[in-house]
N, C-alpha and C positions, 0 to 999 in steps of 0.2 A: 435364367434365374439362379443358377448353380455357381456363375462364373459372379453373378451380385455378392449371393453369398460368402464366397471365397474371397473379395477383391472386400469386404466388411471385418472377415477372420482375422485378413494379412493389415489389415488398414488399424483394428484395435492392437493386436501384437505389437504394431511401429510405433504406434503412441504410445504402450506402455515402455517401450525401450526408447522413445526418446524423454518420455519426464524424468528415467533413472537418470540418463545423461544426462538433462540439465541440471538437474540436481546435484549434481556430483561435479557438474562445472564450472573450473575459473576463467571467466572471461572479460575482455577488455567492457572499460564500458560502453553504455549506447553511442557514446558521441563519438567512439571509432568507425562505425559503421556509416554513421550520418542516418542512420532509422531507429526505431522505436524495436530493437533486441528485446526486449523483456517481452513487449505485444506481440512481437513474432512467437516466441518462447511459450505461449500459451495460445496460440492460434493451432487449432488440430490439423494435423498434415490431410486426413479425411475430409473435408469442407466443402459441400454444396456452393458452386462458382454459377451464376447469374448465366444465361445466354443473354451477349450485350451484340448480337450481330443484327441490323436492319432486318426489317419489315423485309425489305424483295430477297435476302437471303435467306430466310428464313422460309421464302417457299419453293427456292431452289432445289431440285433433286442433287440429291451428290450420288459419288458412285463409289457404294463400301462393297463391292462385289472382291470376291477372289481371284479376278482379272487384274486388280493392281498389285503393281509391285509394291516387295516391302520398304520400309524405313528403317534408319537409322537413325538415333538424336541425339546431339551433340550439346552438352548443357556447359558453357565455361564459367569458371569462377571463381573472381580474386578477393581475397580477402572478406569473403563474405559470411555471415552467420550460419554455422551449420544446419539450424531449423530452415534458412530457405532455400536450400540445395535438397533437405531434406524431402520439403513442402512442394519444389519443383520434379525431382524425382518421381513421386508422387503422383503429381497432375498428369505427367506424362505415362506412367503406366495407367492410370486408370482413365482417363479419356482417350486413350489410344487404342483401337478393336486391335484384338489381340494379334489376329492372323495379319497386321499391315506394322505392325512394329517387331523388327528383326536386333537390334539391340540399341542403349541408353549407356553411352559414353560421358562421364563427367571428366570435364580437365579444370583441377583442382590447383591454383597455385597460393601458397601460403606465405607470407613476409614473417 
């Protein structure tokens, strides 16, 4: 309950510092990207994501024990809008149990 509330604190904080940013930024527009920038721009990087996995996986045991090792996540990405490096960033600390992710590498290249 503690790690909910903390992962809600750190999740309103990001979204108040990303609407400064966008606000304050000049960006190409949508049709560099080839998506909808603006819709991303207002989607909250905190957003309840569907469980969209099968019926037989969904009754599968998994194993979050402290017997596994940890991970590392490697996120790349070119020329992409900052809200969804942001938005990915994100997913991955908060769906991620804390004790099985060890660090979140972005490789950023910019044109």
């Amino acid at each position: 309950m503690a790690m909910d509330e903390a992962r809600r604190r750190r999740g309103a904080g990001i979204d108040a510092a990303r609407r400064r940013l966008i606000a304050g930024q000049r960006r190409a527009p949508d049709s560099r990207y080839n998506i909808n920038v603006t819709r991303s721009d207002l989607t909250p990087v905190d957003r309840d994501v569907t469980d969209t996995r099968p019926p037989v996986c969904l009754s599968l045991p998994y194993y979050t024990g402290a017997h596994l090792p940890t991970a590392s996540v490697v996120i790349p990405f070119y020329n992409e809008a900052l809200t969804m490096l942001l938005r990915a960033v994100h997913s991955v600390l908060n769906k991620s149990p804390d004790h099985l992710l060890d660090q979140v590498y972005t490789a950023i290249k910019r044109q």
